[in-house]
N, C-alpha and C positions, 0 to 999 in steps of 0.2 A: 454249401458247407456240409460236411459230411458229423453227423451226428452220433456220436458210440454212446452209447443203453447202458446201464448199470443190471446187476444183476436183479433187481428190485422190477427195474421197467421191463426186461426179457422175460420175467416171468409173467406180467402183464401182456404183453405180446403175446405170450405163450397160449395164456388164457382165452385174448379175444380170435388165435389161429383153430382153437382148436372149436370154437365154435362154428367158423366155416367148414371147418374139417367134418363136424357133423353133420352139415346142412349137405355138403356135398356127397357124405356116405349114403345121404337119405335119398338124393338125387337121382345118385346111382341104381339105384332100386327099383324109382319111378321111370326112368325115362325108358321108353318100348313104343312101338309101332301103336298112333289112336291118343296119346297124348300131344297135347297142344306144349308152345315153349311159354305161353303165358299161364297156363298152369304150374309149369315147375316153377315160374319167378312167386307165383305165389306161396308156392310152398318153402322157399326159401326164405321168400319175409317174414312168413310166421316161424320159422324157428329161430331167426336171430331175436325175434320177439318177446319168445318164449323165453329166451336166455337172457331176457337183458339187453339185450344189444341192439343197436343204429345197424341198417343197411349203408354203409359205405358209400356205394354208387349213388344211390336215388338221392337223387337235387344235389349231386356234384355236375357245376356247369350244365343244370337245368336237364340233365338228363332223367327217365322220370318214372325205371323202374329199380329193382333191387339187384336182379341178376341179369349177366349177359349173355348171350344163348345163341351162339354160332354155328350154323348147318352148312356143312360142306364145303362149298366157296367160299362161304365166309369165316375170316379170318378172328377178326375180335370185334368186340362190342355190339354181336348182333341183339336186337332188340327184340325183347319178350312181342310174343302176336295171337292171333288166332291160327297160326301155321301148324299145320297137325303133321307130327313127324310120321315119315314114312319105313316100313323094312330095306334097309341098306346104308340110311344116313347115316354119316356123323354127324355128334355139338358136343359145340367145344362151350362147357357151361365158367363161367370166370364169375367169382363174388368175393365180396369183401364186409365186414362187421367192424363198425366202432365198436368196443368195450369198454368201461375202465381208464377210458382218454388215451385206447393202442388201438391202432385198423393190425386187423388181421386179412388175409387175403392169399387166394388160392384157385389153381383152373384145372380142369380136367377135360378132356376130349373122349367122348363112349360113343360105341356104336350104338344104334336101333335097332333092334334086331340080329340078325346074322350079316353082316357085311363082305364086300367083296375082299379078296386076298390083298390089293393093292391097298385100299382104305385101312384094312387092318395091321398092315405093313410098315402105312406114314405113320399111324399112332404108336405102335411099338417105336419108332427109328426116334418120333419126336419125345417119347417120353425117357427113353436111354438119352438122348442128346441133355433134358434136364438135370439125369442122375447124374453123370457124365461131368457137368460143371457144377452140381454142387459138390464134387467131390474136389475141386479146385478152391473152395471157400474156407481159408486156412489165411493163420494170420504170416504174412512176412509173403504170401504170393500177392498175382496183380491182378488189377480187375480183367486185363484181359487172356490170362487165364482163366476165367470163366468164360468169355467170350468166344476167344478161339476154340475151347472144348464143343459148344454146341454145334459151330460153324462148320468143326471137321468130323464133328458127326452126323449132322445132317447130310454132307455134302460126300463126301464119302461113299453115300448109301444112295448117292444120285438125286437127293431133294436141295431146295434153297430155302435159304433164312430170309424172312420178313424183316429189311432194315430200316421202316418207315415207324415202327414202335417197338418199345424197348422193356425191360422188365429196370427195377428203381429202387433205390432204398427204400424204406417207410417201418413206421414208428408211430409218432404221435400226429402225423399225415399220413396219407394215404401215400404220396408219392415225396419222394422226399434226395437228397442225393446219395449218390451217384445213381447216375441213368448207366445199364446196365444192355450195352448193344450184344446181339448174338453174331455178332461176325468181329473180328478183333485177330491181334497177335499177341500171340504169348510172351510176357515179360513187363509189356507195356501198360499205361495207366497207374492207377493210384494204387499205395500197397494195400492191402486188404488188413485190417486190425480187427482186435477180437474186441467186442462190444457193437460192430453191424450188425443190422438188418436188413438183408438185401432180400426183393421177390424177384426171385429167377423165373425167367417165364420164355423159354422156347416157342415162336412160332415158326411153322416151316410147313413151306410148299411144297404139291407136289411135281409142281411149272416151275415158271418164273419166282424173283423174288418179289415181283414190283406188284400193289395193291394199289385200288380207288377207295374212296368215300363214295357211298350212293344216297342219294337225294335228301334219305332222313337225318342224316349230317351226322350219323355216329357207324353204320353199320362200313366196316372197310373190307371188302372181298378181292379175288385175289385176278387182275386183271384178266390174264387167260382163263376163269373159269375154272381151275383145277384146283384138285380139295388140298384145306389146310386143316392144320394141327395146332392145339396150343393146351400147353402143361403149364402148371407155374407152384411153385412152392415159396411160401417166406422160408427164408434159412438164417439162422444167428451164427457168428462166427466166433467160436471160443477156442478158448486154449489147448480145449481139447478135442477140437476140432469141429465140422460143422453141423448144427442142432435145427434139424426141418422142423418148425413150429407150428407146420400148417399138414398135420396127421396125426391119427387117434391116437397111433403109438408106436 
């Protein structure tokens, strides 16, 4: 059941987005060639802390840090470590904050360093494929109008869309409905009303589309070995069109 916000709870939303949104400008700053990813998870717990706020992630389905910290192959959920980033990677960093009884929630993909023309290519292509559909999140269109938007942007540019996860509504859960595929046709699905909250979240490859699970039962990379990208933004969909919740301004 799909869930429409009052403007009372959006602004609530608003609030606990825009503290990831902080945590991730802060991120951004930190992450270079000689830091570890289990440093940035810590610095990420301490500022939803600072604010008030629940890490999201941590102790959802026993998983058992704050932030998710994906390098190259890996697509989403990769798991904070003692892995010390190198000059050339990407991480794709994804976090989420209880506030106030709203998850906010939000990803970004940065390079290490100076990276190669093709790594800095999929992150441009994958984060225009997110503008791209949330510019579809308008009330009277369909959910896959956002869907297709991503899909014929990625593809387009020669990459494929990760169809084994999804980006989802959420509110007063983390994930909540409608599940939110990047491949889709236009028209199709539910009509989009102004009171969602949908987190759009583009992954894409620069292979195949098809991913594993490897061993620690959360990290999913991307079968062939070839880098992926992952952007995601919460967006509210109002009358006056769609409201990214999840950036400083």
């Amino acid at each position: 059941m799909v869930i429409l916000k009052k403007p009372d709870e959006i602004a609530k939303a608003r609030a606990s987005n825009r503290i990831v949104a902080e945590a991730l400008s802060v991120l951004r700053e930190k992450v270079k060639p000689g830091v570890t990813t289990l440093e940035l998870d810590r610095i990420a717990e301490g500022i939803a802390h600072k604010r008030g706020a629940r890490p999201a992630f941590k102790g959802y389905r026993g998983y058992p840090f704050a932030l998710c910290a994906s390098v190259n192959e890996e697509v989403v959920h990769g798991m904070p470590s003692k892995r010390v980033l190198v000059e050339g990677d990407i991480i794709g960093l994804d976090f989420g904050v209880y506030h106030q009884g709203f998850c906010g929630d939000s990803a970004i993909t940065l390079p290490v360093g100076r990276v190669g023309e093709k790594a800095a290519r999929l992150m441009e292509v994958t984060e225009r494929s997110l503008y791209v559909a949330i510019e579809q999140a308008l009330p009277g269109k369909r959910l896959g109008d956002i869907s297709a938007a991503v899909q014929t942007t990625a593809e387009e540019a020669g990459y494929s869309v990760v169809r084994d996860f999804v980006g989802h509504g959420i509110g007063r859960d983390m994930h909540e409905d409608p599940q939110i595929p990047n491949f889709g046709k236009k028209g199709r699905g539910i009509e989009l009303k102004a009171g969602m909250i949908l987190a759009i979240e583009p992954m894409v490859n620069e292979g195949g589309y098809k991913v594993k699970i490897l061993a620690d039962g959360w990290t999913a990379v991307t079968q062939d070995g070839s880098l992926s990208a992952h952007f995601e933004h919460s967006v509210a969909i109002t009358e006056n069109g769609p409201e990214i919740l999840s950036r400083l301004s």
